[in-house]
C-alpha positions in Angstrom: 2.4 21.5 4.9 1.8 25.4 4.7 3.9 26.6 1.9 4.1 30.2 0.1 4.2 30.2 -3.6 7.6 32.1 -3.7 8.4 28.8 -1.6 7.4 27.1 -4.1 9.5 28.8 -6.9 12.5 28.3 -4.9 12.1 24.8 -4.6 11.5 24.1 -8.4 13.6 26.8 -9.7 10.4 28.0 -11.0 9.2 31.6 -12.2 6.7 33.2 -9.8 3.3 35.3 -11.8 1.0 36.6 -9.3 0.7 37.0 -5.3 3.0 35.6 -3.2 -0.4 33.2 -2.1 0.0 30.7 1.0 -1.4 26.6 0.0 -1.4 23.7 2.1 -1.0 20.3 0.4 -1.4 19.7 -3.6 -3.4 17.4 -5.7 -2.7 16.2 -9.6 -6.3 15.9 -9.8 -8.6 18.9 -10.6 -12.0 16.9 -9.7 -10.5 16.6 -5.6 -9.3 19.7 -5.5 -9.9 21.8 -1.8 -9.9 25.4 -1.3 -6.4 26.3 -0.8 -4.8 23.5 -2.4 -1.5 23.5 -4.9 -2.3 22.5 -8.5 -0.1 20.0 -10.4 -0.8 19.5 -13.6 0.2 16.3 -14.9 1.1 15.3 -18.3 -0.1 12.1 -18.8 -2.7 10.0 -20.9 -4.5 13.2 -20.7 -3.1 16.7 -20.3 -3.3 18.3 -16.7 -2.5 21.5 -18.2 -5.9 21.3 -19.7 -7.9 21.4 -16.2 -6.2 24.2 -14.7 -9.2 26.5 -14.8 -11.5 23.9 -13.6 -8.6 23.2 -10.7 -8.7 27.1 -9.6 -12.4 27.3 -10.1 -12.5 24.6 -7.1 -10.7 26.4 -5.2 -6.7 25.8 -6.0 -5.0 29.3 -5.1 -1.9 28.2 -6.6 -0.9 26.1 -10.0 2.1 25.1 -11.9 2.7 24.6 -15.3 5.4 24.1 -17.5 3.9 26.9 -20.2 3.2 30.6 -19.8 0.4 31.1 -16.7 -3.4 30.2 -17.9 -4.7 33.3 -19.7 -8.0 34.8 -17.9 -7.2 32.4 -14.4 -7.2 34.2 -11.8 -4.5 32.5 -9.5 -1.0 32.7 -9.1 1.2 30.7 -11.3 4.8 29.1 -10.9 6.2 28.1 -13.9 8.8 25.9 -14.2 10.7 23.5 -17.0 8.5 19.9 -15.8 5.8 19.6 -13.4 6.5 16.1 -12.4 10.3 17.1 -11.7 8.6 19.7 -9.9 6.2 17.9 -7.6 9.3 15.7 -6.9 11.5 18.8 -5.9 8.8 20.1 -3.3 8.9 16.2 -1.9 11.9 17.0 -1.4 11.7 20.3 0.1 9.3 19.3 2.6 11.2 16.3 3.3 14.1 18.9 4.4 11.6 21.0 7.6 10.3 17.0 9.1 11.9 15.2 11.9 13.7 12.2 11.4 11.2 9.8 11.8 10.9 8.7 8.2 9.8 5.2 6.9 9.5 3.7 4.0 7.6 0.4 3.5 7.9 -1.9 0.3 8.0 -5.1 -1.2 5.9 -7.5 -3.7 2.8 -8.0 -1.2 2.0 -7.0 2.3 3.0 -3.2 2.3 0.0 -1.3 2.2 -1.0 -3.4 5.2 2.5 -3.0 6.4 2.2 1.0 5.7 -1.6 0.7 8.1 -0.9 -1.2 10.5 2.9 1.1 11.2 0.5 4.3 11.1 -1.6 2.8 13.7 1.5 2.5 16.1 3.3 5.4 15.5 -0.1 7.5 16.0 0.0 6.3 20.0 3.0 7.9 20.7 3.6 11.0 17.3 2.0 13.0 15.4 1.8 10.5 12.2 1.2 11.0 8.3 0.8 8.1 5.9 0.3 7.5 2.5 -3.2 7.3 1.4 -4.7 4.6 -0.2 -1.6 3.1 -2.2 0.1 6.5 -3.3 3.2 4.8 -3.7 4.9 6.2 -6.7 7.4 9.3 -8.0 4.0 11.2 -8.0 2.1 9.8 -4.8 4.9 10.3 -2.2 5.4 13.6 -3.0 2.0 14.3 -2.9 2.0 12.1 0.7 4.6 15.0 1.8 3.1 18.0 0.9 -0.3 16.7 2.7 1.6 16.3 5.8 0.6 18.5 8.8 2.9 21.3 9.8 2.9 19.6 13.4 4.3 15.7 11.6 6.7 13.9 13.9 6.5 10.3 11.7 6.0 9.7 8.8 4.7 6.6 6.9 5.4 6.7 3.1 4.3 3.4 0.8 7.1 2.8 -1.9 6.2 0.9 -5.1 8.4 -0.2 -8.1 7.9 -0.9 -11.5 11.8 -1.5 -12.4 15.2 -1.3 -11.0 15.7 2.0 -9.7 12.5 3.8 -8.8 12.5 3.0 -5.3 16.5 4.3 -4.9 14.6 7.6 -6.8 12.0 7.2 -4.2 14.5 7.0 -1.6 16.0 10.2 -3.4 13.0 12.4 -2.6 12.0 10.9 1.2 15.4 10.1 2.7 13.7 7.7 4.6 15.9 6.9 8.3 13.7 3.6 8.7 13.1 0.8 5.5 10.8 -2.0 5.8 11.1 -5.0 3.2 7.4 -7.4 3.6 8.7 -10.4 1.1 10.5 -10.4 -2.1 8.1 -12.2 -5.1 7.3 -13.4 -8.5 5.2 -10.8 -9.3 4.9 -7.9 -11.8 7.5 -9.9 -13.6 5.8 -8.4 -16.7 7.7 -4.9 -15.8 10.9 -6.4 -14.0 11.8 -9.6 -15.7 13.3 -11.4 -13.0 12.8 -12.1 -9.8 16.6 -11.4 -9.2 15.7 -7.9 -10.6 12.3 -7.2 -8.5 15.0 -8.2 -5.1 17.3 -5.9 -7.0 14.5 -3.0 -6.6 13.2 -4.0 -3.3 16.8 -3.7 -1.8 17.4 -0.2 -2.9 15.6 1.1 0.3 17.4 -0.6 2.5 20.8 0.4 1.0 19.4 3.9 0.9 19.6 4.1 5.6 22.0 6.3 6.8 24.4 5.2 9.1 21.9 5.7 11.9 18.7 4.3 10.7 16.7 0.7 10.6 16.4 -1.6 8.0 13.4 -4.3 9.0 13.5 -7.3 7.3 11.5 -10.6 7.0 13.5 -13.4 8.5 11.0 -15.5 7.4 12.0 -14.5 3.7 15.5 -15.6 3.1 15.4 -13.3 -0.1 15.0 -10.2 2.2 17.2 -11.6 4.9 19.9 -11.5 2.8 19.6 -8.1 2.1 21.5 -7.4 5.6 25.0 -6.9 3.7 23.4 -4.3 1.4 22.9 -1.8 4.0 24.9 0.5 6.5 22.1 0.8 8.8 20.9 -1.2 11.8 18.9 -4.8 11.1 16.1 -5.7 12.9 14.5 -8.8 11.4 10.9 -10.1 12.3 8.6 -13.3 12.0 8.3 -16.5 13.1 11.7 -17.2 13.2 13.6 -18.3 16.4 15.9 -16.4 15.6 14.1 -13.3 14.7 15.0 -10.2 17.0 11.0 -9.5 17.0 8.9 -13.1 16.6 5.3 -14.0 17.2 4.3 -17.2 19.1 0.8 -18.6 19.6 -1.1 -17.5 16.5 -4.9 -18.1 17.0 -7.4 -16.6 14.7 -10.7 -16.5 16.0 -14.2 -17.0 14.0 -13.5 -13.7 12.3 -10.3 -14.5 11.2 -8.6 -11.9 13.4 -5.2 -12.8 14.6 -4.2 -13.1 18.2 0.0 -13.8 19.4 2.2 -13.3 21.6 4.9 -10.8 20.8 9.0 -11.3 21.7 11.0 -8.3 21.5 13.9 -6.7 22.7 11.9 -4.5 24.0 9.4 -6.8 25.9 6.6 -9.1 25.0 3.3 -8.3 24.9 -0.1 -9.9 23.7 -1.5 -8.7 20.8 -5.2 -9.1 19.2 -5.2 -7.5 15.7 -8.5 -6.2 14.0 -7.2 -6.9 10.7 -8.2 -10.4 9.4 -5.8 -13.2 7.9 -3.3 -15.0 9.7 -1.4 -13.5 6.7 -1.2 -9.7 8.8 0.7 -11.5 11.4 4.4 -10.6 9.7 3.2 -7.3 8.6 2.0 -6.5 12.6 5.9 -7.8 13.5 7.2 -5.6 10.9 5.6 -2.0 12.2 6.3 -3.6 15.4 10.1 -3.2 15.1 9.5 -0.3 13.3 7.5 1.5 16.2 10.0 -0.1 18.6 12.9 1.1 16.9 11.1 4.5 16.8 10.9 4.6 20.5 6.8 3.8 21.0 6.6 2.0 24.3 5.5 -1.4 24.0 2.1 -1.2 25.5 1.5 1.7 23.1 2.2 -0.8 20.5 0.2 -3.3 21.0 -2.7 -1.0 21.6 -2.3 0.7 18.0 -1.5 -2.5 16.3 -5.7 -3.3 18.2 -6.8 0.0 16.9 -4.9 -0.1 13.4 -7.5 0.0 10.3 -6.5 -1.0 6.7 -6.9 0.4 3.5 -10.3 -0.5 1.8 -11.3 -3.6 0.0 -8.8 -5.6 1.6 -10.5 -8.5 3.7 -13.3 -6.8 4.6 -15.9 -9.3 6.1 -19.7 -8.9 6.0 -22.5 -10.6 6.5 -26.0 -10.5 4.4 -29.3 -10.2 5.2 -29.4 -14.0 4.0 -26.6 -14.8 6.4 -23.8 -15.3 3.9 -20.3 -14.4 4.7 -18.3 -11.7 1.9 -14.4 -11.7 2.2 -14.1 -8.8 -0.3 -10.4 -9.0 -0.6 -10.7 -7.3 -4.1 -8.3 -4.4 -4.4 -5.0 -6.5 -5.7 -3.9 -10.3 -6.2 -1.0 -12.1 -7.2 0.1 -15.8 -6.1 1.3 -15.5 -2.6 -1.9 -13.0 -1.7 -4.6 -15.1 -3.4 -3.0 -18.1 -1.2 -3.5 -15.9 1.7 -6.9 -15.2 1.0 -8.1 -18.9 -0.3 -6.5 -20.4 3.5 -8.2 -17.5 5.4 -11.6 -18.9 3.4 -10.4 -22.4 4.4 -10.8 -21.6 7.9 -13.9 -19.8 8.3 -16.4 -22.2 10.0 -18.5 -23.1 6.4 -20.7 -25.6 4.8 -19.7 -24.2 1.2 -17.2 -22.3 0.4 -16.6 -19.9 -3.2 -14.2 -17.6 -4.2 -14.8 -15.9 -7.0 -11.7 -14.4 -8.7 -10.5 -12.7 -11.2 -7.0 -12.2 -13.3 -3.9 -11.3 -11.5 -2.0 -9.2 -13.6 1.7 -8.9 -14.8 2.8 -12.3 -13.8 4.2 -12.4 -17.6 5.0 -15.8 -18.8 4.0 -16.9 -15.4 0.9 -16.1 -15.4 -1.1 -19.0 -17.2 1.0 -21.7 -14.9 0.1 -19.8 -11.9 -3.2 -19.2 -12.5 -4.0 -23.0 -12.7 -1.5 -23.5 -9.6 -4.1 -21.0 -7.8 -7.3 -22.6 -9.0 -5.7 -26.1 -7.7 -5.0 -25.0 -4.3 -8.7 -24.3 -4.2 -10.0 -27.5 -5.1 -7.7 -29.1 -2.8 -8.8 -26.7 0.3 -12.8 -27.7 -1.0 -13.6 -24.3 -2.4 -15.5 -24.0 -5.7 -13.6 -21.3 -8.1 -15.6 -19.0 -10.4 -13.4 -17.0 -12.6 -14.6 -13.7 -14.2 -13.0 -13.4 -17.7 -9.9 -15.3 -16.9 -9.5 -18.6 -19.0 -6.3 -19.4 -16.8 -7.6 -20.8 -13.9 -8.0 -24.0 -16.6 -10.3 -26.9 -15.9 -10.7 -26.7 -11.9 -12.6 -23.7 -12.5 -16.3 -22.8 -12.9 -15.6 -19.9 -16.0 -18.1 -16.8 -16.4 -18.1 -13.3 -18.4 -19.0 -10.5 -15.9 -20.3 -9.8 -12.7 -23.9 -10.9 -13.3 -22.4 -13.9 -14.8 -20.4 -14.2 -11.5 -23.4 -14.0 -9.0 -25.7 -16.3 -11.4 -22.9 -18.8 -11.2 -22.8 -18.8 -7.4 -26.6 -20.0 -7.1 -28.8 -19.4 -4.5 -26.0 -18.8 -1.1 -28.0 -19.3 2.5 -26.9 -19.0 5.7 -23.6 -20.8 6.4 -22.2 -20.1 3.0 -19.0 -18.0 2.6 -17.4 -16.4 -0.5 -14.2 -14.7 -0.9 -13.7 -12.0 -3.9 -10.5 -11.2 -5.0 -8.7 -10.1 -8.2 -5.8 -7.5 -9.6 -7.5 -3.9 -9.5 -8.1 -4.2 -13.2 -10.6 -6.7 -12.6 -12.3 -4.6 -10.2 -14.0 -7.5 -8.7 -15.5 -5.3 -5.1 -18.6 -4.9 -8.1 -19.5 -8.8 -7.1 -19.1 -8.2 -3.0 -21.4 -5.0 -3.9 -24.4 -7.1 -5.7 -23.8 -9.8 -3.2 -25.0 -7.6 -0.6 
């Protein structure tokens, strides 16, 4: 979005110093900074205030800060009392000038895929703006907003939670009209407590609707299904489900472990052949599906940008090697229910051995140990070996390293008809072993 830095004061109460300068879009990061770019100087681990100069030496015409403007920096200033209540305010600012069309995605797995895969759809028939990557925070969706085109007519906005609350102040800034719950789960339990309090989050964005909007929910998940009393708005729910008002039939992955189904609708049924691997992204196509129904995209439109739909990086990304082994990197997150996922979409890949070499998955709190061991279990049982990189909680069933040498030493000399799967919580940045595998 275009805005003018007196635009900017108004929205953030803020004091204008220097030219009334036009920016489009904003970064909190002085190294990705783009000619023409809004400046937001974060106060964090490190100091954003600091990198102001470098910010406008890049090219940022505009900056805020919550201290008198940069002495000797030659752009235009707006102060103001707190630059991350600031960023927030122009969220919601530019929230205010976009059409309706406003969803936001969440739950404890699935909603980045969710988030692609609603993009996809909504791009066939609108002019469409996602989050990028995960930016699914007070600081990402705002950010999401401001990078928006000036010609938007949907947007897609990711919405992540560390406690009770942030998504309602989520919700706060992006009035979202449409609210997609994936599944409600054990996970980050070292942040919420309880998984009463993570459904307590979750829920928030569906109690959030207007009176007019659409609240998509997982009929599969009888946690999220019962979220139907906690909002105002319209409830279509999705899955497998007889029951569901938007249901997939005849799941068939093919030797790439991309998902084929016939989809039920009120709308119509259609046949639908996703690019995305894992029988796993057959829920999250059914949940942009209502979504992009609801929104009005035909239903041939649909099913064509559900084809076309790409996901976010490192997240079952198959490739072969010059050798002829087969990489899942599935590396950019884990918890229980998407490390399942990933060790049954191994399972059915046509194999003679099959490894997944994983790594911790993080914030489970007193969980974690049990559920580490209930992971590495599954494995045996489904015939894959386990190597663990610097996680002595996958207990006895696993093969135990230190690194990623020590991961790619331990998985011996692969050949053709071998397959491995990498995956781990982004701390364990684990994409290092699909890298030296080739």
């Amino acid at each position: 979005m275009h805005l003018h830095a007196s635009q900017i004061a108004a929205a953030t109460g803020g004091t204008l110093h220097g030219p009334d300068i036009e920016v489009s879009s904003a970064s909190i990061d002085s190294r990705s900074i783009r000619a023409g770019q809004l400046f937001v100087p974060i106060v964090a681990a490190r100091d954003g205030h600091d990198f102001i100069a470098n910010a406008v030496d890049a090219g940022a015409g505009v900056y805020l800060t919550d201290r008198a403007p940069e002495p000797g920096v030659a752009a235009t200033a707006v102060q103001v009392a707190d630059t991350s209540l600031a960023l927030a305010d122009l969220g919601r600012a530019v929230r205010a000038g976009l059409p309706p069309r406003v969803v936001g995605v969440t739950g404890s797995v699935g909603k980045t895929s969710t988030k692609d895969l609603l993009a996809g759809v909504l791009a066939t028939t609108y002019a469409t703006a996602a989050s990028e990557k995960s930016f699914n925070n007070e600081l990402g969706l705002p950010l999401t907003l401001l990078g928006a085109p000036d010609d938007t007519e949907a947007v897609v906005l990711e919405m992540g939670a560390r406690g009770v609350g942030h998504i309602a102040l989520l919700c706060d800034i992006a009035s979202p009209t449409v609210g997609i719950i994936t599944r409600v789960e054990a996970v980050h339990l070292e942040m919420f407590g309880t998984l009463a309090d993570v459904a307590q989050a979750k829920g928030e964005l569906v109690e959030s609707l207007p009176a007019d909007g659409i609240a998509v929910l997982n009929a599969d998940a009888p946690i999220v299904r019962g979220m139907t009393d906690r909002t105002q708005a319209r409830v279509l729910t999705y899955g497998v489900a007889d029951d569901a008002d938007v249901r997939a039939t005849d799941i068939v992955l093919d030797d790439q472990l991309r998902a084929s189904f016939t989809l039920h609708s009120p709308w119509g049924s259609t046949a639908i052949d996703l690019q995305a691997r894992g029988e796993h992204q057959v829920p999250n196509a059914l949940a942009a599906a209502a979504a992009g129904c609801g929104l009005g995209v035909p239903i041939d439109a649909l099913a064509a940008g559900l084809s076309d739909a790409a996901l976010s990086g490192l997240r079952m990304e198959m490739s072969t090697t010059p050798s002829g082994v087969v990489v899942i990197n599935d590396a950019y997150n884990a918890n229980p229910t998407s490390m399942a996922a990933g060790l049954s979409s191994l399972a059915r890949l046509a194999a003679r051995r099959r490894f997944a070499v994983v790594g911790t998955m993080a914030e489970l709190g007193a969980d974690g140990p049990a559920a580490h061991r209930d992971i590495a279990r599954q494995a045996t049982d489904l015939g894959i070996t386990v190597i663990a990189v610097d996680e002595p909680d996958y207990g006895d069933d696993a093969v135990h390293v230190s690194g990623v040498d020590d991961a790619v030493a331990a998985l011996g000399d692969l050949a053709e008809g071998d397959a491995v799967l990498v995956k781990g919580s982004r701390v364990a940045a684990l994409e290092r072993v699909a890298t030296a595998l080739g």
